[in-house]
N, C-alpha and C positions, 0 to 999 in steps of 0.2 A: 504494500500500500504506500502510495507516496503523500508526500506531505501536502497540504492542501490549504490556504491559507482562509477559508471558508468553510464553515465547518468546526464540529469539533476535535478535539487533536485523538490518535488511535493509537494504540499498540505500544511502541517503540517510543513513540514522538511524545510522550507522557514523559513530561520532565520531573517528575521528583520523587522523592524516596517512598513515600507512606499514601497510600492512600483507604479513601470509604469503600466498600468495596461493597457491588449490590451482583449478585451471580444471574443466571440466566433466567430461575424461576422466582425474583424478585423478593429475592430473602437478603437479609442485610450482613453479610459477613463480619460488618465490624472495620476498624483499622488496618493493614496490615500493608506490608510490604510489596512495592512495585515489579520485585522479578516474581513471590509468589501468587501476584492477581495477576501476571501475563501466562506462567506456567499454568494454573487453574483454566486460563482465557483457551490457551492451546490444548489444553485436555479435552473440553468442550469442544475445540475443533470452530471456536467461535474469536469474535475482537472484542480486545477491552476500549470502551469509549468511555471518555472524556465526559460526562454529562452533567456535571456541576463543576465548572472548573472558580468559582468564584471563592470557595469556601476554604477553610485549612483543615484536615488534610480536602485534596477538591474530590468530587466523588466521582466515582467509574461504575460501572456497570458490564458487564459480562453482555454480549449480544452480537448477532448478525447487524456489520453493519451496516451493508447493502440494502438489507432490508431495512434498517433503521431509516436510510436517506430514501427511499421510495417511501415510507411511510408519511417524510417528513412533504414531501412536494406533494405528493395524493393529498395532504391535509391544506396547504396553499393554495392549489389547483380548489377546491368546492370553494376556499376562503375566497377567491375573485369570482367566483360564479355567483356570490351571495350580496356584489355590490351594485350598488342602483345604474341602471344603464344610460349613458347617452341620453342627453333630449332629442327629438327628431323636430326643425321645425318648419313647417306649414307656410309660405308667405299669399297672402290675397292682398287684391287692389282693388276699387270702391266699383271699377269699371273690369272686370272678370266675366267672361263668358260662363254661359249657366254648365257646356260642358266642361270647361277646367273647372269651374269651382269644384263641380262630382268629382269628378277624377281626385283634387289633392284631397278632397274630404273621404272616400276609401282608401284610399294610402296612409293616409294618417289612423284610419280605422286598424289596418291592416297592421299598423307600428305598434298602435295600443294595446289589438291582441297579442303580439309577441311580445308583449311586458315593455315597453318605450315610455317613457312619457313625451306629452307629444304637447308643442309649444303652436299654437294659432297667433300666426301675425296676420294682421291688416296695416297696410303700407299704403297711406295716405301723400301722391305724387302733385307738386305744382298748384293749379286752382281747384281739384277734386274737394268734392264740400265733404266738412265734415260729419253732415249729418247725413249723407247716402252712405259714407266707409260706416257709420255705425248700425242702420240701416242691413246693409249686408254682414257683418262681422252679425246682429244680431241673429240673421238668417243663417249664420254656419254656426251657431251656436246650438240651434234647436239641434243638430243633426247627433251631438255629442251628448245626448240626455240620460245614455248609458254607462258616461264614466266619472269619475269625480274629478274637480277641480281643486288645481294644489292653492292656487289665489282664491280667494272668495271672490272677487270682483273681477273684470278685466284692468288692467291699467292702463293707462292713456299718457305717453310719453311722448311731446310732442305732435306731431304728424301718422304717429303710428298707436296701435290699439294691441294688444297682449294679453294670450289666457295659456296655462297651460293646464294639460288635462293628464290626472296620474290611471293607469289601465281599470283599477279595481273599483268598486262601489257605485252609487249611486251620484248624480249632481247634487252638491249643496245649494249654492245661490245659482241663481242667474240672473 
C-alpha cells in the first residue's frame, strides 16, 4: 500500500509506538504496541487503519481497507444525491405567443416532476405596460396550482416579475 496523503495513514505508515487498538469484530483491545497490532492486522490477513489519529495513544482499528474506502465514497455518493437541485428558470414577455407560453409552461412542468425547483420570470422589455406582463404572469400562474411556492408573493424587481415554484405540495398564496 502506498502512502497516500488523503486518507487515513495504514499499516507501516503509523508513526508511533503504542496504540488503541479496536480488532476486526469491534472489541477494544486496549493499549498496546504498534509491531503487535500490525502482526495481529497480518494474522487476520486484514490492514491496520488509522481511524482516530487525533487522540494519544491515536486509535487503529483492525479492517479491510478497500472496503473501508468504498464504504467511505458509497456514503458521499447518496450525501450529494440528498442536496437540493439546480433552479431551472422559465423567462416570459408580456407579448409571448399563446404557443410558446404552453411549450415553456410543460417544461417547467416536466423540471418540477423531476424534483427542480423551477423559477417563472416575466421580463418586462422597453414601452410593454406593466399591467399586460402582470396580466399574463397572472395567467401562467393559474397553470402551477399543483405545486407550492417557495415566495409567498411574486416579486416585482424593477421591469421584471419572479415566482419560484418548489415540486411538492399544494399553492399557498397566489
Amino acid at each position: 500500500m502506498s502512502f497516500n496523503n488523503k486518507g487515513p495513514r495504514t499499516n507501516e505508515y503509523i508513526r508511533t509506538e503504542k496504540v488503541q487498538l479496536i480488532d476486526n469484530e469491534g472489541e477494544n483491545l486496549g493499549v498496546v504496541d504498534i509491531n503487535k497490532a500490525l502482526l495481529l492486522a497480518k494474522e487476520a490477513e486484514l490492514d491496520l487503519v488509522e481511524v482516530g489519529p487525533n487522540v494519544t495513544p491515536p486509535v487503529c482499528k483492525i479492517m479491510d481497507f478497500s472496503k473501508y474506502l468504498y464504504m467511505l465514497n458509497k456514503k458521499n455518493r447518496t450525501n450529494k444525491k440528498g442536496k437540493m437541485k439546480e433552479v431551472k428558470e422559465f423567462r416570459f414577455s408580456p407579448v409571448i405567443e399563446q404557443g410558446d407560453m404552453d411549450h415553456r409552461i410543460k417544461r417547467s412542468k416536466e423540471y418540477l416532476d423531476k424534483g427542480y425547483p423551477v423559477k417563472i420570470v416575466m421580463q418586462k422589455k422597453g414601452r410593454q405596460s406593466m399591467d399586460q406582463a402582470k396580466t399574463v404572469f397572472a395567467e401562467i400562474l393559474t397553470n402551477f396550482t399543483d405545486y407550492s411556492s417557495i415566495e409567498a408573493e411574486p416579486k416585482y424587481e424593477g421591469n421584471r416579475i419572479s415566482i419560484t415554484f418548489k415540486p411538492d405540495g399544494k399553492t399557498e398564496n397566489k
